[in-house]
C-alpha positions, 0 to 999 in steps of 0.5 A, a space after each residue: 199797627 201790624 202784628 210786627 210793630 206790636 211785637 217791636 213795640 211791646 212790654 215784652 220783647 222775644 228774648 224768652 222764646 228759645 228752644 231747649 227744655 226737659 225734665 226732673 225729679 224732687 229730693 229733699 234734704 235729709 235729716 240726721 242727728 248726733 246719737 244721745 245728745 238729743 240735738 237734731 242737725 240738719 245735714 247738707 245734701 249729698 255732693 252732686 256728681 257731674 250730670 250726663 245727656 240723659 239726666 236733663 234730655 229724657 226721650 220716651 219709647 215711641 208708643 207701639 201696642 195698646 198697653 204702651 199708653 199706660 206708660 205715657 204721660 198725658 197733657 190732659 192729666 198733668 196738672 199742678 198745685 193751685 197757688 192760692 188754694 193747695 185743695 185745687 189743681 190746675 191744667 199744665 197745658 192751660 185750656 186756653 193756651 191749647 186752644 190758642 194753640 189750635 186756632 194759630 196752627 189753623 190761622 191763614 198766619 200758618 199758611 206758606 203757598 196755601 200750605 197749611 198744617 192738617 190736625 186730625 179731629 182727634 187733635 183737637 181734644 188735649 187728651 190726644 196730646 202725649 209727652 215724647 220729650 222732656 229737656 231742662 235748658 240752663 239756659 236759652 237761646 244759648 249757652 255760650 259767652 257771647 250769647 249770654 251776653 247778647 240775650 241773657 240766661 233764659 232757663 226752661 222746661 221744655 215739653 216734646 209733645 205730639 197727638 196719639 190717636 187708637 186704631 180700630 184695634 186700640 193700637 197707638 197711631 203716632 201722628 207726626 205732629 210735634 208741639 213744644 211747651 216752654 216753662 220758662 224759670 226766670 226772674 227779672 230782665 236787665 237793660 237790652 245788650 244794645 239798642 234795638 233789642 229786648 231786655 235780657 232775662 236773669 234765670 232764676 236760680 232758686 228754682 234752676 238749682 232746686 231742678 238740679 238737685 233734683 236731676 241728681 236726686 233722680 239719677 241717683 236712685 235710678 243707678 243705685 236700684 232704688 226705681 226697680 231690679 236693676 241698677 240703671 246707669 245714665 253716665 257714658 250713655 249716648 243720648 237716645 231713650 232714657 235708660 231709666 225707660 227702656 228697662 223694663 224693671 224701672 220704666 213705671 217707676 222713672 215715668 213715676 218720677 217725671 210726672 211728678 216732678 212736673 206736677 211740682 214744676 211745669 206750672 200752666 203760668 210760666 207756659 211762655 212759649 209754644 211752636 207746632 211742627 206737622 205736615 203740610 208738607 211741612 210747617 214750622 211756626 212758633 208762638 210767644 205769649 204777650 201781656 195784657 194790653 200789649 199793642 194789637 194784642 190787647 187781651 193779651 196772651 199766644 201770638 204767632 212770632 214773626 221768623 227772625 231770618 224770614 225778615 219779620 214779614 212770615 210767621 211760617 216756613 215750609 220744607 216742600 216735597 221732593 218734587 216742589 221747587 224750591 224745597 224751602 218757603 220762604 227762603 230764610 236770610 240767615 245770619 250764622 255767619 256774623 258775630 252774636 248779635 240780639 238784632 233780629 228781624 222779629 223785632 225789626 227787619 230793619 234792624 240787620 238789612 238782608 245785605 248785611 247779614 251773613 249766613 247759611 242753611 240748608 236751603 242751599 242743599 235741598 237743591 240740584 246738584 247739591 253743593 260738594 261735600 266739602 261744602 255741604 259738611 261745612 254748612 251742616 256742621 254750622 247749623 249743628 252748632 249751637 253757639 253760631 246758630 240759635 233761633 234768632 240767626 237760623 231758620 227753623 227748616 235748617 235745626 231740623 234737617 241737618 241731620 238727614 241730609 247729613 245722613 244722605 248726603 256726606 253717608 253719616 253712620 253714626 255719632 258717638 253722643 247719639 244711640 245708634 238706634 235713635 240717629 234719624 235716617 229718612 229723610 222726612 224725619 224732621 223731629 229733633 228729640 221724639 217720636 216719627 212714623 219714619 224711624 221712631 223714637 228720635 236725637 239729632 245732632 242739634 239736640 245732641 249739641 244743645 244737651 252738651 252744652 247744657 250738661 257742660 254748662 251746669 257741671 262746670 259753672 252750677 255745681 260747684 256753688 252748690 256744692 259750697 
Protein backbone atom coordinates (compact mmCIF):
# COMPACT_ATOMS: atom_id res chain seq x y z
CA UNK A 1 0.00 0.00 0.00
CA UNK A 2 1.49 3.61 -1.13
CA UNK A 3 1.71 6.27 1.43
CA UNK A 4 -1.56 7.82 -0.59
CA UNK A 5 -3.83 4.97 -0.08
CA UNK A 6 -2.64 4.81 3.79
CA UNK A 7 -3.25 8.37 4.36
CA UNK A 8 -6.78 7.72 2.21
CA UNK A 9 -7.67 4.87 4.17
CA UNK A 10 -6.86 5.87 7.77
CA UNK A 11 -8.53 6.38 11.21
CA UNK A 12 -7.42 9.99 10.38
CA UNK A 13 -8.02 11.95 7.54
CA UNK A 14 -6.12 15.57 6.99
CA UNK A 15 -8.86 17.76 8.04
CA UNK A 16 -6.36 19.10 11.01
CA UNK A 17 -3.76 19.99 9.08
CA UNK A 18 -4.42 23.70 8.47
CA UNK A 19 -2.22 26.76 8.65
CA UNK A 20 -2.92 29.53 10.99
CA UNK A 21 -1.85 29.80 14.63
CA UNK A 22 -0.48 32.12 17.36
CA UNK A 23 -0.18 32.82 20.94
CA UNK A 24 -1.66 34.26 24.50
CA UNK A 25 -1.56 35.07 27.69
CA UNK A 26 -3.56 33.63 31.37
CA UNK A 27 -6.11 35.73 33.52
CA UNK A 28 -8.06 34.12 36.11
CA UNK A 29 -11.08 35.09 37.56
CA UNK A 30 -11.21 37.80 40.39
CA UNK A 31 -12.57 37.48 43.70
CA UNK A 32 -14.69 40.29 45.32
CA UNK A 33 -16.94 40.46 48.44
CA UNK A 34 -19.69 42.65 50.00
CA UNK A 35 -18.16 44.74 52.82
CA UNK A 36 -19.16 43.55 56.59
CA UNK A 37 -21.42 40.82 55.64
CA UNK A 38 -18.81 38.23 55.76
CA UNK A 39 -20.05 36.54 52.39
CA UNK A 40 -17.40 36.29 49.59
CA UNK A 41 -19.12 36.13 45.87
CA UNK A 42 -17.17 35.44 43.09
CA UNK A 43 -17.38 38.15 40.65
CA UNK A 44 -17.76 37.50 36.61
CA UNK A 45 -14.81 38.52 34.42
CA UNK A 46 -14.42 41.66 33.06
CA UNK A 47 -16.55 42.39 29.46
CA UNK A 48 -13.79 41.60 26.90
CA UNK A 49 -13.47 44.09 24.41
CA UNK A 50 -13.15 43.52 20.45
CA UNK A 51 -9.69 41.88 19.73
CA UNK A 52 -7.31 43.69 17.23
CA UNK A 53 -4.45 42.04 14.67
CA UNK A 54 -1.92 42.05 17.13
CA UNK A 55 -3.92 40.26 19.90
CA UNK A 56 -3.90 36.94 18.41
CA UNK A 57 -0.93 37.46 15.45
CA UNK A 58 2.35 38.19 17.79
CA UNK A 59 5.70 38.65 15.46
CA UNK A 60 8.86 38.91 17.17
CA UNK A 61 11.82 41.55 16.30
CA UNK A 62 14.23 39.41 14.11
CA UNK A 63 17.37 38.87 16.55
CA UNK A 64 20.09 41.56 15.44
CA UNK A 65 23.04 41.61 18.12
CA UNK A 66 23.98 38.99 20.64
CA UNK A 67 21.97 40.05 23.53
CA UNK A 68 18.66 39.98 21.30
CA UNK A 69 18.93 35.93 22.12
CA UNK A 70 17.63 36.84 25.59
CA UNK A 71 14.56 38.02 24.16
CA UNK A 72 13.60 35.00 22.37
CA UNK A 73 11.94 32.07 23.04
CA UNK A 74 13.81 28.89 22.62
CA UNK A 75 11.92 25.53 21.65
CA UNK A 76 14.65 23.84 23.64
CA UNK A 77 13.46 25.61 26.70
CA UNK A 78 9.60 25.63 26.32
CA UNK A 79 8.20 23.05 28.23
CA UNK A 80 4.86 22.04 29.83
CA UNK A 81 3.12 20.45 32.74
CA UNK A 82 3.27 16.62 33.17
CA UNK A 83 -0.38 15.47 32.77
CA UNK A 84 0.09 12.52 35.14
CA UNK A 85 2.68 14.09 37.38
CA UNK A 86 2.46 18.00 38.26
CA UNK A 87 6.60 17.48 39.45
CA UNK A 88 7.65 16.65 35.56
CA UNK A 89 7.90 18.75 32.88
CA UNK A 90 7.78 17.89 29.15
CA UNK A 91 9.20 18.99 25.76
CA UNK A 92 6.61 21.40 23.76
CA UNK A 93 8.70 20.27 20.58
CA UNK A 94 8.53 16.35 21.51
CA UNK A 95 12.23 15.11 20.91
CA UNK A 96 10.70 12.62 18.64
CA UNK A 97 8.68 14.88 16.74
CA UNK A 98 11.74 17.01 16.02
CA UNK A 99 13.74 14.34 14.84
CA UNK A 100 10.69 13.10 12.55
CA UNK A 101 10.97 16.60 11.64
CA UNK A 102 14.71 16.31 10.57
CA UNK A 103 14.46 12.82 8.98
CA UNK A 104 11.24 14.12 6.63
CA UNK A 105 13.17 17.32 5.53
CA UNK A 106 16.19 15.18 4.57
CA UNK A 107 14.07 12.10 3.04
CA UNK A 108 14.14 11.65 -0.84
CA UNK A 109 9.97 12.47 0.02
CA UNK A 110 11.54 16.04 0.08
CA UNK A 111 13.56 16.09 -2.93
CA UNK A 112 11.73 18.16 -6.36
CA UNK A 113 14.22 17.68 -9.35
CA UNK A 114 17.05 16.29 -7.00
CA UNK A 115 16.39 19.56 -4.89
CA UNK A 116 16.40 19.31 -1.39
CA UNK A 117 16.38 21.36 1.59
CA UNK A 118 19.88 22.07 3.24
CA UNK A 119 20.11 22.10 7.37
CA UNK A 120 23.06 23.67 8.58
CA UNK A 121 24.60 21.22 11.40
CA UNK A 122 23.60 23.64 13.68
CA UNK A 123 20.06 22.71 12.89
CA UNK A 124 20.18 19.66 13.84
CA UNK A 125 20.38 20.17 17.83
CA UNK A 126 16.69 21.97 18.87
CA UNK A 127 18.24 24.50 20.83
CA UNK A 128 19.02 26.23 17.33
CA UNK A 129 15.13 26.46 16.78
CA UNK A 130 13.83 30.09 17.88
CA UNK A 131 10.12 31.11 18.12
CA UNK A 132 9.36 34.29 15.25
CA UNK A 133 5.57 33.87 15.39
CA UNK A 134 3.12 32.91 17.39
CA UNK A 135 -0.71 32.89 15.71
CA UNK A 136 -4.02 31.72 17.46
CA UNK A 137 -6.53 30.15 14.58
CA UNK A 138 -10.34 30.13 15.56
CA UNK A 139 -10.31 28.08 13.24
CA UNK A 140 -8.79 25.94 10.20
CA UNK A 141 -8.51 25.75 7.20
CA UNK A 142 -10.91 28.67 7.18
CA UNK A 143 -13.20 30.63 8.77
CA UNK A 144 -16.02 31.20 6.14
CA UNK A 145 -19.55 29.40 6.04
CA UNK A 146 -18.66 27.48 3.34
CA UNK A 147 -15.49 26.27 4.60
CA UNK A 148 -16.58 25.50 8.01
CA UNK A 149 -19.14 23.40 6.61
CA UNK A 150 -17.06 21.71 4.32
CA UNK A 151 -14.21 20.86 6.70
CA UNK A 152 -15.53 21.75 10.31
CA UNK A 153 -13.72 24.19 12.92
CA UNK A 154 -10.26 23.05 13.45
CA UNK A 155 -8.96 25.67 16.23
CA UNK A 156 -4.91 25.94 16.84
CA UNK A 157 -1.59 27.54 17.98
CA UNK A 158 0.48 27.81 15.62
CA UNK A 159 4.31 28.26 16.00
CA UNK A 160 6.73 30.17 13.39
CA UNK A 161 9.91 28.73 14.29
CA UNK A 162 13.22 29.01 12.39
CA UNK A 163 17.31 28.07 13.19
CA UNK A 164 19.46 30.75 14.75
CA UNK A 165 22.85 30.05 14.66
CA UNK A 166 26.25 32.60 16.39
CA UNK A 167 28.74 34.06 14.37
CA UNK A 168 32.29 34.02 15.29
CA UNK A 169 31.49 37.32 17.24
CA UNK A 170 28.58 35.71 18.99
CA UNK A 171 26.24 37.63 16.67
CA UNK A 172 22.90 36.09 15.57
CA UNK A 173 22.84 34.68 12.12
CA UNK A 174 19.09 33.97 11.03
CA UNK A 175 18.87 31.32 8.67
CA UNK A 176 16.02 31.56 6.21
CA UNK A 177 14.39 28.25 7.23
CA UNK A 178 11.06 28.53 8.98
CA UNK A 179 9.26 25.28 10.56
CA UNK A 180 5.36 25.46 11.72
CA UNK A 181 4.15 23.52 14.98
CA UNK A 182 0.39 23.41 14.92
CA UNK A 183 -1.23 22.60 18.50
CA UNK A 184 -4.45 21.66 17.58
CA UNK A 185 -7.45 22.31 20.27
CA UNK A 186 -10.10 20.21 19.26
CA UNK A 187 -12.64 17.73 20.46
CA UNK A 188 -14.36 14.94 18.45
CA UNK A 189 -14.95 14.96 14.64
CA UNK A 190 -18.55 14.85 13.06
CA UNK A 191 -19.66 12.78 9.95
CA UNK A 192 -17.63 13.85 6.74
CA UNK A 193 -19.45 17.04 4.60
CA UNK A 194 -19.75 14.40 1.62
CA UNK A 195 -18.71 11.15 0.70
CA UNK A 196 -14.95 10.70 0.17
CA UNK A 197 -13.74 13.05 2.71
CA UNK A 198 -12.52 13.29 6.25
CA UNK A 199 -14.67 13.59 9.28
CA UNK A 200 -15.15 17.17 10.44
CA UNK A 201 -13.45 18.43 13.54
CA UNK A 202 -15.54 20.54 16.35
CA UNK A 203 -13.29 22.95 18.30
CA UNK A 204 -12.94 22.71 21.65
CA UNK A 205 -14.32 25.63 23.17
CA UNK A 206 -13.20 25.16 26.86
CA UNK A 207 -10.12 25.58 25.76
CA UNK A 208 -10.53 28.37 22.74
CA UNK A 209 -12.41 30.54 25.16
CA UNK A 210 -10.17 30.08 27.92
CA UNK A 211 -7.27 31.65 25.19
CA UNK A 212 -9.72 34.18 24.71
CA UNK A 213 -10.05 35.48 27.78
CA UNK A 214 -6.53 35.20 28.16
CA UNK A 215 -5.68 37.62 24.56
CA UNK A 216 -7.88 39.85 26.53
CA UNK A 217 -6.35 39.62 29.89
CA UNK A 218 -2.96 40.40 27.90
CA UNK A 219 -3.71 43.21 26.04
CA UNK A 220 -5.36 44.64 28.96
CA UNK A 221 -2.26 44.80 30.99
CA UNK A 222 -0.30 45.82 28.27
CA UNK A 223 -2.70 49.10 27.21
CA UNK A 224 -3.19 49.79 30.84
CA UNK A 225 0.85 49.82 31.93
CA UNK A 226 0.85 47.01 34.02
CA UNK A 227 3.93 45.09 31.66
CA UNK A 228 6.11 48.12 31.84
CA UNK A 229 6.52 52.23 31.55
CA UNK A 230 4.53 52.75 29.26
CA UNK A 231 1.07 52.25 28.14
CA UNK A 232 1.05 50.01 24.83
CA UNK A 233 -1.85 49.94 22.56
CA UNK A 234 -2.63 47.12 20.14
CA UNK A 235 -6.04 48.53 18.63
CA UNK A 236 -5.79 50.35 15.27
CA UNK A 237 -2.22 48.99 14.95
CA UNK A 238 -1.47 47.49 11.27
CA UNK A 239 -0.28 43.95 11.88
CA UNK A 240 3.74 43.69 11.98
CA UNK A 241 6.07 43.45 15.62
CA UNK A 242 3.76 43.04 18.36
CA UNK A 243 3.90 46.52 20.25
CA UNK A 244 4.17 44.97 23.44
CA UNK A 245 7.78 43.75 21.81
CA UNK A 246 8.96 46.63 20.26
CA UNK A 247 8.84 49.03 23.18
CA UNK A 248 11.50 48.55 25.04
CA UNK A 249 9.83 49.25 28.71
CA UNK A 250 7.39 46.09 27.98
CA UNK A 251 9.25 43.85 25.60
CA UNK A 252 10.77 41.33 28.56
CA UNK A 253 7.67 41.41 30.45
CA UNK A 254 5.21 40.54 27.17
CA UNK A 255 8.12 37.87 26.15
CA UNK A 256 7.25 36.94 29.77
CA UNK A 257 3.82 36.33 29.33
CA UNK A 258 3.88 34.59 26.05
CA UNK A 259 6.07 31.95 27.36
CA UNK A 260 4.34 31.25 29.75
CA UNK A 261 1.08 31.01 28.23
CA UNK A 262 2.72 28.32 26.37
CA UNK A 263 3.87 26.67 28.86
CA UNK A 264 0.05 26.21 29.92
CA UNK A 265 -0.95 25.45 26.23
CA UNK A 266 1.29 24.21 23.83
CA UNK A 267 1.30 20.70 24.98
CA UNK A 268 3.90 18.40 22.97
CA UNK A 269 0.57 15.87 22.77
CA UNK A 270 -1.72 18.19 20.78
CA UNK A 271 1.56 18.73 18.35
CA UNK A 272 -0.40 17.59 15.22
CA UNK A 273 1.04 18.93 12.47
CA UNK A 274 4.18 20.43 11.09
CA UNK A 275 5.72 21.85 7.57
CA UNK A 276 9.21 23.02 6.83
CA UNK A 277 10.21 26.08 4.47
CA UNK A 278 14.26 26.50 3.43
CA UNK A 279 16.20 26.97 0.28
CA UNK A 280 16.99 24.50 -1.93
CA UNK A 281 16.15 26.84 -4.02
CA UNK A 282 13.13 26.69 -2.23
CA UNK A 283 10.84 23.55 -0.77
CA UNK A 284 7.75 23.65 0.58
CA UNK A 285 6.58 20.14 2.53
CA UNK A 286 4.04 19.65 5.06
CA UNK A 287 3.73 16.72 7.77
CA UNK A 288 0.62 15.30 9.66
CA UNK A 289 0.87 12.79 12.40
CA UNK A 290 -0.99 9.38 12.16
CA UNK A 291 -2.33 7.06 15.09
CA UNK A 292 -0.63 3.97 15.78
CA UNK A 293 -1.40 1.15 13.31
CA UNK A 294 -2.23 3.58 10.76
CA UNK A 295 -1.74 1.53 7.54
CA UNK A 296 1.85 1.56 6.38
CA UNK A 297 2.38 3.56 9.01
CA UNK A 298 2.17 1.26 11.91
CA UNK A 299 4.21 3.01 14.59
CA UNK A 300 2.36 5.73 14.04
CA UNK A 301 3.35 9.36 14.34
CA UNK A 302 4.80 12.30 11.60
CA UNK A 303 4.17 11.56 7.94
CA UNK A 304 4.78 13.52 5.02
CA UNK A 305 1.26 14.56 3.21
CA UNK A 306 0.87 14.22 -0.16
CA UNK A 307 0.15 18.21 -1.67
CA UNK A 308 -3.77 18.12 -2.17
CA UNK A 309 -3.20 20.33 -5.97
CA UNK A 310 0.15 18.16 -6.64
CA UNK A 311 -2.48 15.28 -7.48
CA UNK A 312 -1.38 13.30 -4.33
CA UNK A 313 1.50 11.78 -6.13
CA UNK A 314 4.24 14.82 -4.62
CA UNK A 315 4.98 15.72 -1.13
CA UNK A 316 7.18 18.61 -2.34
CA UNK A 317 6.78 21.71 -4.23
CA UNK A 318 9.82 23.79 -5.40
CA UNK A 319 10.13 27.80 -6.35
CA UNK A 320 13.07 27.63 -8.60
CA UNK A 321 15.91 30.34 -9.35
CA UNK A 322 15.20 33.07 -11.50
CA UNK A 323 17.01 31.54 -14.44
CA UNK A 324 15.16 27.78 -13.73
CA UNK A 325 12.31 27.22 -16.11
CA UNK A 326 9.71 26.59 -15.28
CA UNK A 327 10.19 28.63 -11.80
CA UNK A 328 7.63 26.20 -9.97
CA UNK A 329 8.06 22.20 -9.59
CA UNK A 330 5.67 20.52 -10.01
CA UNK A 331 3.01 22.54 -11.30
CA UNK A 332 0.19 22.92 -8.99
CA UNK A 333 -3.34 22.00 -10.45
CA UNK A 334 -5.52 24.33 -8.34
CA UNK A 335 -8.83 24.40 -7.57
CA UNK A 336 -9.91 28.34 -6.27
CA UNK A 337 -11.82 28.87 -8.64
CA UNK A 338 -14.91 26.24 -7.76
CA UNK A 339 -17.41 26.11 -4.98
CA UNK A 340 -15.70 24.80 -1.38
CA UNK A 341 -15.31 21.42 -1.53
CA UNK A 342 -13.45 19.05 1.05
CA UNK A 343 -12.32 16.75 -1.87
CA UNK A 344 -8.85 17.13 -2.23
CA UNK A 345 -6.17 15.19 -4.00
CA UNK A 346 -4.43 14.27 -0.27
CA UNK A 347 -7.05 12.12 0.11
CA UNK A 348 -7.79 10.88 -3.43
CA UNK A 349 -6.39 12.21 -6.73
CA UNK A 350 -9.46 10.75 -7.98
CA UNK A 351 -11.48 12.52 -6.03
CA UNK A 352 -11.60 16.17 -8.18
CA UNK A 353 -9.99 15.01 -11.85
CA UNK A 354 -7.56 17.63 -12.96
CA UNK A 355 -9.99 18.17 -15.99
CA UNK A 356 -12.45 19.20 -13.39
CA UNK A 357 -11.00 21.41 -11.45
CA UNK A 358 -10.46 25.01 -11.59
CA UNK A 359 -7.99 27.36 -10.28
CA UNK A 360 -5.10 29.73 -10.50
CA UNK A 361 -1.74 30.55 -8.89
CA UNK A 362 1.26 32.00 -9.15
CA UNK A 363 2.92 29.76 -11.24
CA UNK A 364 1.19 31.72 -13.97
CA UNK A 365 3.19 34.73 -13.34
CA UNK A 366 6.72 33.28 -12.59
CA UNK A 367 6.74 33.37 -16.44
CA UNK A 368 7.85 35.37 -19.62
CA UNK A 369 5.99 38.17 -20.50
CA UNK A 370 3.91 37.93 -17.41
CA UNK A 371 0.36 38.19 -17.67
CA UNK A 372 -1.35 42.12 -17.60
CA UNK A 373 -1.57 43.52 -14.78
CA UNK A 374 -5.17 43.14 -14.77
CA UNK A 375 -4.50 39.64 -14.85
CA UNK A 376 -2.08 39.52 -12.60
CA UNK A 377 -3.75 41.66 -9.80
CA UNK A 378 -6.61 39.31 -10.29
CA UNK A 379 -4.78 36.06 -9.56
CA UNK A 380 -2.76 37.63 -6.57
CA UNK A 381 -5.78 39.05 -5.21
CA UNK A 382 -7.45 35.08 -5.16
CA UNK A 383 -4.82 33.76 -3.41
CA UNK A 384 -4.51 36.51 -1.01
CA UNK A 385 -8.10 35.61 -0.16
CA UNK A 386 -8.54 33.12 2.31
CA UNK A 387 -12.11 32.25 2.02
CA UNK A 388 -11.51 31.06 -1.95
CA UNK A 389 -7.79 29.51 -1.37
CA UNK A 390 -6.89 27.38 1.66
CA UNK A 391 -4.42 24.72 1.82
CA UNK A 392 -6.38 22.14 0.17
CA UNK A 393 -7.20 24.09 -3.32
CA UNK A 394 -3.87 26.28 -3.43
CA UNK A 395 -0.62 25.25 -3.77
CA UNK A 396 2.07 26.22 -0.94
CA UNK A 397 4.40 28.43 -3.79
CA UNK A 398 1.07 30.54 -4.32
CA UNK A 399 0.24 31.61 -0.09
CA UNK A 400 3.86 32.34 -0.16
CA UNK A 401 4.51 34.50 -3.22
CA UNK A 402 1.77 36.54 -3.88
CA UNK A 403 3.08 39.36 -1.91
CA UNK A 404 6.28 39.80 -3.66
CA UNK A 405 4.95 39.60 -6.88
CA UNK A 406 2.49 41.90 -5.93
CA UNK A 407 5.19 44.32 -5.01
CA UNK A 408 6.83 43.74 -8.32
CA UNK A 409 4.54 43.30 -10.43
CA UNK A 410 1.31 45.82 -9.91
CA UNK A 411 4.37 48.26 -7.53
CA UNK A 412 2.37 47.73 -4.46
CA UNK A 413 3.60 50.09 -1.78
CA UNK A 414 1.92 49.66 1.00
CA UNK A 415 -1.57 48.13 2.76
CA UNK A 416 -3.17 49.53 5.51
CA UNK A 417 -3.36 46.28 7.67
CA UNK A 418 0.50 45.55 7.35
CA UNK A 419 3.21 47.91 9.02
CA UNK A 420 5.18 49.60 6.52
CA UNK A 421 8.09 48.17 7.86
CA UNK A 422 7.20 44.75 7.79
CA UNK A 423 5.54 44.62 3.92
CA UNK A 424 8.10 42.22 2.15
CA UNK A 425 9.97 43.61 -0.71
CA UNK A 426 12.56 41.18 -2.11
CA UNK A 427 11.41 39.11 -4.22
CA UNK A 428 12.95 35.84 -2.46
CA UNK A 429 11.43 36.55 0.63
CA UNK A 430 9.05 34.01 0.80
CA UNK A 431 8.09 34.16 4.63
CA UNK A 432 4.45 35.08 5.64
CA UNK A 433 4.67 36.03 9.23
CA UNK A 434 8.71 35.88 10.36
CA UNK A 435 11.92 36.53 10.02
CA UNK A 436 14.21 36.91 6.29
CA UNK A 437 17.71 37.67 5.82
CA UNK A 438 16.08 39.61 3.07
CA UNK A 439 13.99 42.02 4.71
CA UNK A 440 13.31 40.98 8.45
CA UNK A 441 10.73 40.63 10.62
CA UNK A 442 8.15 39.99 7.98
CA UNK A 443 3.49 40.08 7.46
CA UNK A 444 2.10 39.41 3.92
CA UNK A 445 -1.03 39.91 2.92
CA UNK A 446 -2.32 36.33 3.29
CA UNK A 447 -1.23 36.56 6.95
CA UNK A 448 -2.98 39.95 7.11
CA UNK A 449 -6.21 38.39 5.47
CA UNK A 450 -6.24 35.28 7.92
CA UNK A 451 -5.70 37.56 10.99
CA UNK A 452 -8.67 39.43 9.77
CA UNK A 453 -10.75 36.88 9.48
CA UNK A 454 -10.07 35.30 12.73
CA UNK A 455 -10.12 38.78 14.79
CA UNK A 456 -13.87 39.12 12.94
CA UNK A 457 -14.58 35.62 13.68
CA UNK A 458 -14.05 35.89 17.48
CA UNK A 459 -15.70 39.38 18.15
CA UNK A 460 -18.47 38.61 16.47
CA UNK A 461 -19.40 35.23 16.98
CA UNK A 462 -17.33 34.21 20.61
CA UNK A 463 -17.56 37.40 22.43
CA UNK A 464 -20.82 37.64 22.92
CA UNK A 465 -21.31 34.00 24.56
CA UNK A 466 -18.78 34.89 26.74
CA UNK A 467 -19.78 37.99 27.76
CA UNK A 468 -23.64 36.20 28.56
Amino acid sequence: MNILNALSSGKRGLLRLAWIGIVVVVGGSDIGGTAGTGVVFAQPPSPILPLSANDVSWLFPMPTRAADFDNLISMRDLTTQNPHDPTKRDPAWPASAFQRFLDIATSPMAQVGGNQISLPAEAQSMGAWFIAGIRIDAGAPGLSPAILQQFGQSPQIRLIVQPVTRAADGSPVVQDIAGHLVFGLTAEASNPAQAGCSARPTPDLVALNAIIRELDALRTKLNSGQLGTNRVPTSGVPLGVHPGLLDPTTANRVRQEMNSFLERHAFGRNLDAMAITGPAPWVFLAMQKVPPNFPAFPSGGFVPVPGPTLDGQQFAQMLGRVEDVPRVVPAPHTNNLNPITCENAAISPASIPVANRSGSSTAELFVSPTPPADKSREILDLIGDPTKSHFFNTDCVSCHTETTLAVGLLQLGADPRIDPRALPKDPWNVRNFGWSPFGGATVTRRTAAETDAVVKFINSNLLTKLRE
